[in-house]
N, C-alpha and C positions, 0 to 999 in steps of 0.2 A: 330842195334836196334832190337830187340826181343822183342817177344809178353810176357810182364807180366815181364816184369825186373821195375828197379828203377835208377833212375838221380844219378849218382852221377863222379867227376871230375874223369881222368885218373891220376892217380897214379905219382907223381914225382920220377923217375928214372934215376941215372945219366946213361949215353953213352959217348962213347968215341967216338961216329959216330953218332950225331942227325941229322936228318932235319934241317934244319937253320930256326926253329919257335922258338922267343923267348919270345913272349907276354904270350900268353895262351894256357894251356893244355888241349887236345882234350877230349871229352867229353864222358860218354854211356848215350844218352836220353835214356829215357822210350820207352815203347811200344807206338806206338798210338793209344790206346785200351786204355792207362791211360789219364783221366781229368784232367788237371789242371786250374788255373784261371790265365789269366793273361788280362791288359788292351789294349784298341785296342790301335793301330796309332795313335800318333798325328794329323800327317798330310800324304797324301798321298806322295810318290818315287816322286823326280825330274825326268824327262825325261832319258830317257835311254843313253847314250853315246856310246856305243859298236857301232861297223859298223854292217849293218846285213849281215848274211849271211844266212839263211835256210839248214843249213846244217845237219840239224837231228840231233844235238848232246844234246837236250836238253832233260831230261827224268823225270818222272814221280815217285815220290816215293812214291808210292802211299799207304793211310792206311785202305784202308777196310773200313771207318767210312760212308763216302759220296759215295759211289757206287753207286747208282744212278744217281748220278752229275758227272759220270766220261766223257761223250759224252762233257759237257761244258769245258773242261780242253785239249782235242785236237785239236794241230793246225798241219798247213803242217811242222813245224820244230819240233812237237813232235816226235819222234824215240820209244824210250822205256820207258817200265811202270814196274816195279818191288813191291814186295810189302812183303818184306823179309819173304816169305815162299815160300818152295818148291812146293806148289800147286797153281793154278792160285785160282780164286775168287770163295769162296763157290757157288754155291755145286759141281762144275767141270770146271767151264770157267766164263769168262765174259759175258755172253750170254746179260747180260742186256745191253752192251754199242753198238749200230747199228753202231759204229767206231771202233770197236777194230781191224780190221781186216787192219787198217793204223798202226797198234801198235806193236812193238817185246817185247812179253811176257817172261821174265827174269827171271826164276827161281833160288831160293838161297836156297844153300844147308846150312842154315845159323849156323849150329852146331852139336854136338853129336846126336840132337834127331830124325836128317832126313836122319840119315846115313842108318835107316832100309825101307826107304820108298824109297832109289833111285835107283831100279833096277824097282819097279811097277810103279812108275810116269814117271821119267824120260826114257821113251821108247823112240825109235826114232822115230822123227817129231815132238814128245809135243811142243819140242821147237827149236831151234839154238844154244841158249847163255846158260851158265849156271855161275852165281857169287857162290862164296864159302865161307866159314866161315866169319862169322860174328865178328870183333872187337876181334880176337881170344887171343890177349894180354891184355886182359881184364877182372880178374876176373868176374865182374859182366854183362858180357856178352857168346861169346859163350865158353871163354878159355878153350883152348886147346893149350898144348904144343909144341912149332912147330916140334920135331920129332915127335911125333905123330902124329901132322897134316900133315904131309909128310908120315909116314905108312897108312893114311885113305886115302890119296890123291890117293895114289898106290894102294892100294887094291879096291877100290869103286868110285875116279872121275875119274884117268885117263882111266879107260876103255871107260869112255862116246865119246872120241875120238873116235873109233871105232862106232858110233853111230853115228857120225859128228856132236858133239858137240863142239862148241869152250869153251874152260875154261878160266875164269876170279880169278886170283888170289885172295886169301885171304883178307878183305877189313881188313885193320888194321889203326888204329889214327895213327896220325902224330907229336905226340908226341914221345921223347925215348923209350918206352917201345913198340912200335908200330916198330921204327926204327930196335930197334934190333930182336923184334922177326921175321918179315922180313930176316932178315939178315940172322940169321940161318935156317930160313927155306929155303932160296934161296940156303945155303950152304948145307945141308942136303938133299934136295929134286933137285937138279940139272938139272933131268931128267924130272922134271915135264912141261906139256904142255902147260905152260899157256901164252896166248895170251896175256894180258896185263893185269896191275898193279890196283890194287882198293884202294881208300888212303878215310878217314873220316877226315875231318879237322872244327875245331869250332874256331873262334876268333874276336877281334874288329877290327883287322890290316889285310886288303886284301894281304898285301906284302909278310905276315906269308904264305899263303896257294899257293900264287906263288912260293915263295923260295922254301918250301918243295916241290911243284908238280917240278918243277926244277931237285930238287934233286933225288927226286926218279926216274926221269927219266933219268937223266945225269949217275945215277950209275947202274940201269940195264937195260937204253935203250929197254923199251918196252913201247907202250901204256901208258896212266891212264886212269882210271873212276874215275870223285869223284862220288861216290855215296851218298854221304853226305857232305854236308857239309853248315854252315849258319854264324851268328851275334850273336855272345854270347861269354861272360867272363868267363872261367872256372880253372883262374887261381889263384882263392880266394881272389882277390880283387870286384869278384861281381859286377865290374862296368856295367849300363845298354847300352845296345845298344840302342841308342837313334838315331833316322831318321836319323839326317843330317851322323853320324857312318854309319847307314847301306846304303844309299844312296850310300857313297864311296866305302863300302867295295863292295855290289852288279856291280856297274858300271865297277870298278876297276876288280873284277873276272869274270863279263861276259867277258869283254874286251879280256882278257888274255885265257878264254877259245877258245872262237871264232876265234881268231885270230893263235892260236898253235894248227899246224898241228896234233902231238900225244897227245891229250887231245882227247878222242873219245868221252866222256860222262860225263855229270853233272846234280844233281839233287838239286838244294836247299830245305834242309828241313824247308821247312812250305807249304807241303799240305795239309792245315789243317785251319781246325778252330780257333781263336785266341784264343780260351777259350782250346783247344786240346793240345797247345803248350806244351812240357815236363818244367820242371821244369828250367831255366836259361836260355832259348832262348824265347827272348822276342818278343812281338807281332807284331813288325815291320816285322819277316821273313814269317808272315802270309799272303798268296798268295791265300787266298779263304774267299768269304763273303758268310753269307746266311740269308736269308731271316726268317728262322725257323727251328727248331729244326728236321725238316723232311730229309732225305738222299737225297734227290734229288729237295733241296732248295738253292744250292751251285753253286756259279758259280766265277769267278776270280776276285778279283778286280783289283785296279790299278795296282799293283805289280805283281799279276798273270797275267794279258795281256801283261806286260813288258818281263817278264821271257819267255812267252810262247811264242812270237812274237819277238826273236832277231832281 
């Protein structure tokens, strides 16, 4: 998700190797810089079901709107905060949140346009982690070709190793077009560093985003991050996620995060205002209330203390 794109469904491509998702195709939301309207929750999340565990794997995707209210949104199983730009929080850091310093700041080299800013930002110690291209099988995202994105890989991320960077591969949907361009790029780029897998997955069916994190992981046994991923129909039946939907699907994926050892990281997208929501993710994945229209009137409601409290 990039700053200033447009909603629109991942593209239906046959494969002859998909992910085993069969309901709905994964999505490119909007920026969270774009409004849209959507209505609140019915009714507040059932009780949680996951066992807990505090394991830090919970993160933060965060969008610049409520920066002020970011202090309210940390707990001891927050880990990381990312906020798909190469640079932390205008104008140089987070200086506003007196928590950040519990938080691993995530930088995303999210496409073409940060390729000329990562020799001045990314020095060593800015950060630890670095995520890479953004949804790269995605016209309406960062697309890029995955040989290319294996010549930029080589020429501009993998040096960051030498800096003692860990690399996070390319987050790609988990749809066909996601699968294969993965595919080639694993096969073209070989050599490349990366630490573990980054998958986007949108659907009504929790079982879709198990199968595929399964899969991606069973076929090149590395890691995953979701760094995305939510309750939404993008398969052109437009059906709504409706509570008792997301209820399952939430429970059901916390479950299965928490519980699988190489699952390091997940972010449900709706840090957000219900009215911020992009266009086809509906306001039940809204995980922050506010009092007013002010940055630092936000604080989590029911579903945000669930998320953030495994």
């Amino acid at each position: 998700m990039p700053p200033n794109s447009n909603p629109h469904p991942a593209p239906a491509v046959s494969s002859s190797k998909p992910p085993n998702v069969v309901h709905d195709a994964t999505p490119a939301p909007p920026s969270p810089t774009t409004t849209t309207t959507s209505s609140a929750p019915a009714k507040s999340p059932t009780p949680n079901t996951a066992p807990p565990s505090g394991g830090g794997k919970v993160a933060l995707a965060w969008s610049n709107l409520e920066e002020a209210s970011l202090d309210n949104f940390i707990t001891a199983s927050t880990k990381i905060i990312y906020n798909w730009q190469i640079s932390k929080y205008p104008p140089a850091n987070i200086g506003y949140s007196t928590k950040f310093q519990g938080l691993e700041f995530v930088p995303t080299i999210w496409g073409l346009k940060d390729i000329p800013q990562i020799s001045s930002v990314l020095t060593q110690g800015y950060a630890k982690t670095v995520k890479t291209f953004n949804e790269p099988n995605l016209a309406g995202q960062s697309n890029i070709a995955a040989d290319y994105g294996c010549q930029l890989w080589n020429e501009h991320i993998e040096p960051l190793t030498q800096l003692g960077y860990t690399l996070i591969g390319p987050a790609v949907t988990t749809d066909p077009t996601g699968w294969d361009w993965l595919a080639e790029f694993m096969k073209v780029c070989s050599g490349a560093s990366i630490a573990a897998l980054d998958i986007h997955h949108y659907s009504l069916h929790p079982q879709d985003l198990i199968n595929a994190a399964n899969q991606y992981y069973s076929t090149y046994k590395k890691p995953i991050w979701v760094s995305e991923y939510g309750c939404a129909d993008y398969s052109g039946a437009h059906q709504p996620c409706t509570q008792d939907l997301f209820n399952a699907f939430f429970q059901q994926t916390r479950a299965f995060f928490e519980s699988t050892s190489w699952i390091e990281m997940y972010a449900l997208f709706g840090m957000f205002r219900a009215s911020e929501l992009p266009n086809g993710v509906s306001a039940t994945n809204s995980m922050m209330t506010c009092s007013s229209s002010a940055s630092n009137s936000c604080s989590p409601n029911a579903l945000g203390n669930q998320y953030l409290n495994p």
